[in-house]
N, CA and C atoms as an extended XYZ file, in Angstrom:
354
Properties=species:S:1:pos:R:3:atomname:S:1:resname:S:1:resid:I:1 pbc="F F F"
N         0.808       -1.194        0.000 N   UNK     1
C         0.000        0.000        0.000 CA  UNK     1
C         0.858        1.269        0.000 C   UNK     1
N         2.148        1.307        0.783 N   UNK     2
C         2.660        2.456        0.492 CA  UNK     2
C         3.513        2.625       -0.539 C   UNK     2
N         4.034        2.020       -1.205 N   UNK     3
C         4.427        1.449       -2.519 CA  UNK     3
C         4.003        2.420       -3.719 C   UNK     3
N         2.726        2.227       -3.171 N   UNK     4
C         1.266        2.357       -4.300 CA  UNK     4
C         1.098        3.587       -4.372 C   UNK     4
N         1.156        4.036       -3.034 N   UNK     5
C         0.864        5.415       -2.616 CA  UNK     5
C         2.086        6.390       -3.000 C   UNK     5
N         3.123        5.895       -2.626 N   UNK     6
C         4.420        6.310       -3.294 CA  UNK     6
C         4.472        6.696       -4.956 C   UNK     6
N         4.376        5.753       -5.589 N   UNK     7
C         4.068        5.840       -6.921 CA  UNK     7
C         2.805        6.925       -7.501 C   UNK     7
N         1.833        7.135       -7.118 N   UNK     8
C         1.078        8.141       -7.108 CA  UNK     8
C         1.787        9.412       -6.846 C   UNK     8
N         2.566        9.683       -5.917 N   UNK     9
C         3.067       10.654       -5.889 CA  UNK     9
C         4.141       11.076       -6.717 C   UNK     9
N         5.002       10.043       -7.470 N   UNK    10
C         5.856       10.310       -8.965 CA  UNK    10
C         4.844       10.664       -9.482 C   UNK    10
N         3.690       10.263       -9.681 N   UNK    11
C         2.658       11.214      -10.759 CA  UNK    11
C         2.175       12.552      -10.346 C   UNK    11
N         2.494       12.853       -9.081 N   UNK    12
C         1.700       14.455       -9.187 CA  UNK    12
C         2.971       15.087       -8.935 C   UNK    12
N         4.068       14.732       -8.548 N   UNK    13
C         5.300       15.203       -8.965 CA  UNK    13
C         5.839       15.837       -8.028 C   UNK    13
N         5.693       14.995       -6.570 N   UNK    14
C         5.777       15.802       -5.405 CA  UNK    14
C         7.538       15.838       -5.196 C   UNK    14
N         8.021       16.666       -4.589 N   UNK    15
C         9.692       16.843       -4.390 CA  UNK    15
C         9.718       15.898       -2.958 C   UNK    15
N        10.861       15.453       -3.337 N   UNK    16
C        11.067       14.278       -2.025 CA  UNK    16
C        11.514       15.382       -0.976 C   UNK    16
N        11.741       16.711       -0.554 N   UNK    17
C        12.014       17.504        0.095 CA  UNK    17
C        11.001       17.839        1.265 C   UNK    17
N         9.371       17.353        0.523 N   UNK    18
C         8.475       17.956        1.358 CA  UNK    18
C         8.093       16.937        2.239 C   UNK    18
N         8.775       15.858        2.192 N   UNK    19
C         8.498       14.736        3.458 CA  UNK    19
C         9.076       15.085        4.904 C   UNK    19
N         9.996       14.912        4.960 N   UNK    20
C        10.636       15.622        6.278 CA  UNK    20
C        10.080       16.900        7.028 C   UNK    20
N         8.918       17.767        6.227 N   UNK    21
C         8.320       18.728        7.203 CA  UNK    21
C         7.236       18.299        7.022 C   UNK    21
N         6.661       17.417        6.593 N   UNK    22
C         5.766       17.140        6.543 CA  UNK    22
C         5.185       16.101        8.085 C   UNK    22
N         6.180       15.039        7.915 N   UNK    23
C         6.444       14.176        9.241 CA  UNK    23
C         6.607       15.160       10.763 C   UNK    23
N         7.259       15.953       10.347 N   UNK    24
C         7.322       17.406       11.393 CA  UNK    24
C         6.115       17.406       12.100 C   UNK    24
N         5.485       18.066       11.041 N   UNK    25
C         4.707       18.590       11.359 CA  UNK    25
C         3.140       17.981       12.200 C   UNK    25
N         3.348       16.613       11.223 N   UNK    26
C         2.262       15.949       12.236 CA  UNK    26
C         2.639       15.904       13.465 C   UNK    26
N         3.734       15.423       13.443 N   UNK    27
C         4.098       14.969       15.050 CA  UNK    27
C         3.777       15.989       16.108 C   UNK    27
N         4.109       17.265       15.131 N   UNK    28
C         3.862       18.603       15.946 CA  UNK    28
C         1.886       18.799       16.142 C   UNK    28
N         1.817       18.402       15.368 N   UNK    29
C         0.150       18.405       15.486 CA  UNK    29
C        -0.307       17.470       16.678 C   UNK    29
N         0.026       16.478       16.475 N   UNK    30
C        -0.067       15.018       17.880 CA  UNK    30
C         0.565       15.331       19.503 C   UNK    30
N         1.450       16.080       19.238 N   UNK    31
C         2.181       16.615       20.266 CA  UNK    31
C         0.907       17.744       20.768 C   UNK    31
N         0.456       18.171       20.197 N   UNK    32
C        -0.724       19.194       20.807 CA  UNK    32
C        -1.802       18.686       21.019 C   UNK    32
N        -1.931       17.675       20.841 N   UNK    33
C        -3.190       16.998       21.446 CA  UNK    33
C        -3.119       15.973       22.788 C   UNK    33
N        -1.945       15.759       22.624 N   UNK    34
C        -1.975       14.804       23.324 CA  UNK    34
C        -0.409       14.882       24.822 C   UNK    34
N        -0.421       14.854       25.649 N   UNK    35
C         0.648       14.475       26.633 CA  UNK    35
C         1.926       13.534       26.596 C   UNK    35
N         1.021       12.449       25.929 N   UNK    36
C         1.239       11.076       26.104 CA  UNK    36
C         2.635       10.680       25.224 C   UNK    36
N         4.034       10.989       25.763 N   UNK    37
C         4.997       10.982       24.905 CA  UNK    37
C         4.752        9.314       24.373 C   UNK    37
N         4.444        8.084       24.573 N   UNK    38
C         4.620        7.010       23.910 CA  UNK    38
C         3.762        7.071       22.602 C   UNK    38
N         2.615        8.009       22.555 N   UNK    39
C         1.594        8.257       21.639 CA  UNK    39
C         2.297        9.143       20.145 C   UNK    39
N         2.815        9.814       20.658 N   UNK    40
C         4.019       11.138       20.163 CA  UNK    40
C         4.858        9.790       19.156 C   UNK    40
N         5.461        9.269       20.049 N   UNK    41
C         6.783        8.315       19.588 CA  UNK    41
C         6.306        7.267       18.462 C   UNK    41
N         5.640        6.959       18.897 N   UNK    42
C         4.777        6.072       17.740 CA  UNK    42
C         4.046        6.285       16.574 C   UNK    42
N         3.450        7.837       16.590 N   UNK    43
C         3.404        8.577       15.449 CA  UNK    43
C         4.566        8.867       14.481 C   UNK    43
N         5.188        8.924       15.415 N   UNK    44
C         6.606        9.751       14.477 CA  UNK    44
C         7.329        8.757       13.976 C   UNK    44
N         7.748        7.451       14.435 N   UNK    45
C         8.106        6.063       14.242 CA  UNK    45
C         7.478        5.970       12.679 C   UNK    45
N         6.047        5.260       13.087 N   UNK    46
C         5.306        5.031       12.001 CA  UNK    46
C         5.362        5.917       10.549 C   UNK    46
N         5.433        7.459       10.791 N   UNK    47
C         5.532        8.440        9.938 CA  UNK    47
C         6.614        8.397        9.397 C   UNK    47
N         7.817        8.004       10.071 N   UNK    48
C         8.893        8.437        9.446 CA  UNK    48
C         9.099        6.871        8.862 C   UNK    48
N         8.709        5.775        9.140 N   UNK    49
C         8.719        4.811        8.257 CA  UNK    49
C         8.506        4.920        7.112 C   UNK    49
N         6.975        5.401        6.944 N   UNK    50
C         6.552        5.456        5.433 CA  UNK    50
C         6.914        6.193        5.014 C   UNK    50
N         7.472        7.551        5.535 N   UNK    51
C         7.799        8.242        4.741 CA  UNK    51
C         9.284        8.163        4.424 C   UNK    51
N        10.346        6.868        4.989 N   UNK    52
C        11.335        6.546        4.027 CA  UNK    52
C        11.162        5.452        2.830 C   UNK    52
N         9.573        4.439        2.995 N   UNK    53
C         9.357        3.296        2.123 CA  UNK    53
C         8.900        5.015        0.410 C   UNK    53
N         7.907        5.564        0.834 N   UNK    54
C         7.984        6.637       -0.359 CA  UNK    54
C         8.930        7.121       -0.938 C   UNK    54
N         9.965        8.003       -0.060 N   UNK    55
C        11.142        8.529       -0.830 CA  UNK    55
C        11.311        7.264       -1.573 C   UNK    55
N        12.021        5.711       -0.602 N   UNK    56
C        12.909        5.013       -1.703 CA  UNK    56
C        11.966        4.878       -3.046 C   UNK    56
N        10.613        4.716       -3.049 N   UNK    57
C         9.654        4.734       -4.142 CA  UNK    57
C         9.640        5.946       -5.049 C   UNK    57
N         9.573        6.921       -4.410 N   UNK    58
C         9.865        8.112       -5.380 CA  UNK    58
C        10.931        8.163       -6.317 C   UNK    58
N        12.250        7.664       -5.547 N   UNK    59
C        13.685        7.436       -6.338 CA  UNK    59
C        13.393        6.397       -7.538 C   UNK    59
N        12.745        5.194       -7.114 N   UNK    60
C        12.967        4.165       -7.989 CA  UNK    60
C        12.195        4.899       -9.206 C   UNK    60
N        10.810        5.206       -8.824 N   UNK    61
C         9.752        5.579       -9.604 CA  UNK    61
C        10.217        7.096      -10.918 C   UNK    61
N        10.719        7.729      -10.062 N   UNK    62
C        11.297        8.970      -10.550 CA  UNK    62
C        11.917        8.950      -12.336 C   UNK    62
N        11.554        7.866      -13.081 N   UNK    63
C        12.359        8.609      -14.543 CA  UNK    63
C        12.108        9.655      -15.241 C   UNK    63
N        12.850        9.505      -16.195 N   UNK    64
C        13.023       11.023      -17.034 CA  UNK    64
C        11.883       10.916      -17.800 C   UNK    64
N        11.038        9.846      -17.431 N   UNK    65
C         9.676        9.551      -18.897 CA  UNK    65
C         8.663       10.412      -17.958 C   UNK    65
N         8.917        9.950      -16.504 N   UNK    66
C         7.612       10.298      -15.942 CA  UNK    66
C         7.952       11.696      -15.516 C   UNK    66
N         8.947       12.467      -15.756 N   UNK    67
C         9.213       14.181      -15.111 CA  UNK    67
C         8.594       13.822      -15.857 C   UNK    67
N         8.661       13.835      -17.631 N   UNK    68
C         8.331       14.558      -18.815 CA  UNK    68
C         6.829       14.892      -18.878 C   UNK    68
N         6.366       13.591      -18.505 N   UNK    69
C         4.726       13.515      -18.161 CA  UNK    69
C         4.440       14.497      -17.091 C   UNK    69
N         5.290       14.749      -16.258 N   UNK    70
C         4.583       15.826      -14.970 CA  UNK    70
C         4.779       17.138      -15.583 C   UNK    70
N         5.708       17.419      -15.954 N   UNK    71
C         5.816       18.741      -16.957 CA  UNK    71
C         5.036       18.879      -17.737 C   UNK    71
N         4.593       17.913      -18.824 N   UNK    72
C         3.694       17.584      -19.910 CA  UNK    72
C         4.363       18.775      -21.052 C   UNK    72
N         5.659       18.379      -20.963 N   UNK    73
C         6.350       19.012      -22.257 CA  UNK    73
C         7.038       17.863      -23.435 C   UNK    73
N         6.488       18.014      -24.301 N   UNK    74
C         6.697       16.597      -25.306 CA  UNK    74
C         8.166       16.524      -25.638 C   UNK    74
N         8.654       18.043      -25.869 N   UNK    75
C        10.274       17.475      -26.683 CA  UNK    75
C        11.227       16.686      -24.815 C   UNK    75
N        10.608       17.200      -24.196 N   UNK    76
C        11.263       16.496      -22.841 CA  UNK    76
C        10.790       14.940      -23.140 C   UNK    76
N         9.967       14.409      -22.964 N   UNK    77
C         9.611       13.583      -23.531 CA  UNK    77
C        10.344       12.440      -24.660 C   UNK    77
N        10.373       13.301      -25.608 N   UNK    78
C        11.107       12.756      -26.870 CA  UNK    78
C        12.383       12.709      -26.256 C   UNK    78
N        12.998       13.496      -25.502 N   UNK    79
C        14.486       13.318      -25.445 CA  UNK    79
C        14.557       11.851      -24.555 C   UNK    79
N        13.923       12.323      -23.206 N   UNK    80
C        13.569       10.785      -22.263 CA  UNK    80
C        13.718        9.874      -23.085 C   UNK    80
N        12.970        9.755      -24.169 N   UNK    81
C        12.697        8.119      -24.884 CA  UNK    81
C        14.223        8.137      -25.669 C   UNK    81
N        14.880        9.102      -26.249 N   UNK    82
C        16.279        8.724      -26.948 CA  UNK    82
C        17.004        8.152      -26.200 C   UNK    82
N        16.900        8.258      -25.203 N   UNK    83
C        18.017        7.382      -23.975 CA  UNK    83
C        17.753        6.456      -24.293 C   UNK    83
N        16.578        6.105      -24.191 N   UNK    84
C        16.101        4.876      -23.577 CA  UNK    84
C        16.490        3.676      -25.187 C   UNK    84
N        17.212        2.537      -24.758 N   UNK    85
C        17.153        1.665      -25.653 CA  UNK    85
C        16.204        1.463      -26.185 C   UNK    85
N        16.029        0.900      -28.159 N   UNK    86
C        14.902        0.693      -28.512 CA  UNK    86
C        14.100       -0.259      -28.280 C   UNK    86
N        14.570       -1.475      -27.528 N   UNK    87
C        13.960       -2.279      -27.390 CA  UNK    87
C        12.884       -2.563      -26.009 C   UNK    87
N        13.058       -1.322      -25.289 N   UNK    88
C        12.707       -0.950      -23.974 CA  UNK    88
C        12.123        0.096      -23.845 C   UNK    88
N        11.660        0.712      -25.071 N   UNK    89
C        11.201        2.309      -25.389 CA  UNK    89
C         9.803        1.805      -25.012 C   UNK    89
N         8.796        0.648      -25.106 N   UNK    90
C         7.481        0.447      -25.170 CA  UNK    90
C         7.330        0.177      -23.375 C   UNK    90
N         8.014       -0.561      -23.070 N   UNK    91
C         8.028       -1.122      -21.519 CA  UNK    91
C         8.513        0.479      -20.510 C   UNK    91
N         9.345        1.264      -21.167 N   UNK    92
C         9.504        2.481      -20.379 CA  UNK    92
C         7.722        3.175      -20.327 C   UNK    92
N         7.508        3.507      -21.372 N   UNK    93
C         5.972        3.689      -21.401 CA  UNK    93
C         4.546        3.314      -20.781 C   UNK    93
N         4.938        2.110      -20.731 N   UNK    94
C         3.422        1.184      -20.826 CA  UNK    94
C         3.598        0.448      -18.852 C   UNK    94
N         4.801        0.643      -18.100 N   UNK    95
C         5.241        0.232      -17.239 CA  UNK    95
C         6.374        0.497      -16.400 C   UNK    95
N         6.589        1.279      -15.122 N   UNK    96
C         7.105        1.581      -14.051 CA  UNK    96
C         6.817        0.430      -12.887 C   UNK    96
N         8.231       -0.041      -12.702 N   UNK    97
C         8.027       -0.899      -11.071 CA  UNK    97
C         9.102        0.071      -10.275 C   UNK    97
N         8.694       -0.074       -8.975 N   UNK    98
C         8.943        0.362       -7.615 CA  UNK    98
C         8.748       -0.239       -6.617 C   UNK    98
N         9.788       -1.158       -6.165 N   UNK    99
C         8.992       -2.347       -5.132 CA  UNK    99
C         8.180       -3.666       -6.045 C   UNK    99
N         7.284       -3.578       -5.114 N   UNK   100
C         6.153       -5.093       -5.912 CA  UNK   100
C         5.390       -3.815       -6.743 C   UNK   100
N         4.952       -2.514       -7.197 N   UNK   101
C         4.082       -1.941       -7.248 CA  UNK   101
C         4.208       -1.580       -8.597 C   UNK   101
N         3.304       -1.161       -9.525 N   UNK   102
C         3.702       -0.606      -10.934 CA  UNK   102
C         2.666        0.489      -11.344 C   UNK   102
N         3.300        0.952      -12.349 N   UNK   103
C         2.036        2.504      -12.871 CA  UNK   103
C         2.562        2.467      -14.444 C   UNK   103
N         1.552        2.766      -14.950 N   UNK   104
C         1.688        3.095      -16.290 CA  UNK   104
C         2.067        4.402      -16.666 C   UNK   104
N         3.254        5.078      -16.741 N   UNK   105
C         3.440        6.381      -17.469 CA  UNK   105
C         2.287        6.857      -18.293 C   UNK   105
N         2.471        6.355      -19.388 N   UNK   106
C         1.268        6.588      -20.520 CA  UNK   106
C        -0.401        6.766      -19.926 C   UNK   106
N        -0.628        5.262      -19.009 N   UNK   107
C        -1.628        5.906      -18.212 CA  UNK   107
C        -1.814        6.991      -17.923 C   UNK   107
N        -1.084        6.984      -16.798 N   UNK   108
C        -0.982        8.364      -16.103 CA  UNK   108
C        -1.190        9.705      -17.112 C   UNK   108
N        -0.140        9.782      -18.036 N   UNK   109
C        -0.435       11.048      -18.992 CA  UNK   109
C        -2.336       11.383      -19.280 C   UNK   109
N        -2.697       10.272      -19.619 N   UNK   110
C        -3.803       10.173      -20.206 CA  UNK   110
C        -5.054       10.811      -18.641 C   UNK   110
N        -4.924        9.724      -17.998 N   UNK   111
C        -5.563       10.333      -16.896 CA  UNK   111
C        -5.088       11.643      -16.238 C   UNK   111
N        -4.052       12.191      -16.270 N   UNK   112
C        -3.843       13.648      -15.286 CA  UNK   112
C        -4.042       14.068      -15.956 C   UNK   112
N        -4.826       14.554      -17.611 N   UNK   113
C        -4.595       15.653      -18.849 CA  UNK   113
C        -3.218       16.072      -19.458 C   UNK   113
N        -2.417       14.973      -19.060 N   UNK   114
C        -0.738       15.452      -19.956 CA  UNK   114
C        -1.065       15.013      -21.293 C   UNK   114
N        -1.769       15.505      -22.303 N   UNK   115
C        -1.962       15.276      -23.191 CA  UNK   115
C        -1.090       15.315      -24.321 C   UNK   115
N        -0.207       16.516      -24.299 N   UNK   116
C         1.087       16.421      -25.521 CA  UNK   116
C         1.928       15.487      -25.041 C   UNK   116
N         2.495       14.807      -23.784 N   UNK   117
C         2.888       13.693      -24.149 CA  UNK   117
C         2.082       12.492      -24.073 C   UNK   117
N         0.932       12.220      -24.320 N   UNK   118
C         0.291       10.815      -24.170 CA  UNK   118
C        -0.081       10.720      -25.961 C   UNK   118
């Protein structure tokens, strides 16, 4: 599930920067509700778990096919795919793994409205 969730976030194109205040900040939110430092600790535990299983997902997930798609600028795009060997140009497209988890680039284009590259 966080895998999954990870990968969703290569599609809206979040910067792996905004995790760490993000985790902050809950904790800082939990911390105001509550006294209970074991309650605190276990938030932040848990939080900062997933939020290292995402980064490593973001990294894996992260190619130059799928910026191109978050930009939705085609010659970015076109360049992405020149890298890419020809025999691997369809599987860069049609398939991203990260973990057990996968996303379709091309999907994705199609569903977020990246239309000049889909």
């Amino acid at each position: 599930e966080t895998s999954a969730n990870g990968l969703r976030h290569v599609g809206y194109g979040v910067p792996i920067e905004m995790f760490p205040p993000f985790v902050s900040g809950a904790v800082m939110a939990i911390q105001a509700l509550t006294d209970d430092d074991m309650v605190v600790e276990a938030v932040r535990f848990s939080l900062a778990l997933a939020s290292k299983i995402m980064v490593r997902t973001l990294f894996e997930g992260s190619t130059l096919v799928m910026k191109a798609i978050n930009a939705n600028i085609r010659s970015q795009l076109r360049k992405a795919m020149d890298i890419i060997p020809r025999g691997k140009r369809a599987n860069e497209l049609l398939k991203i793994t990260a973990g057990s988890q996968s996303i379709s680039p091309f999907f994705w284009a199609v569903d977020s409205g990246a239309l000049s590259c889909a």
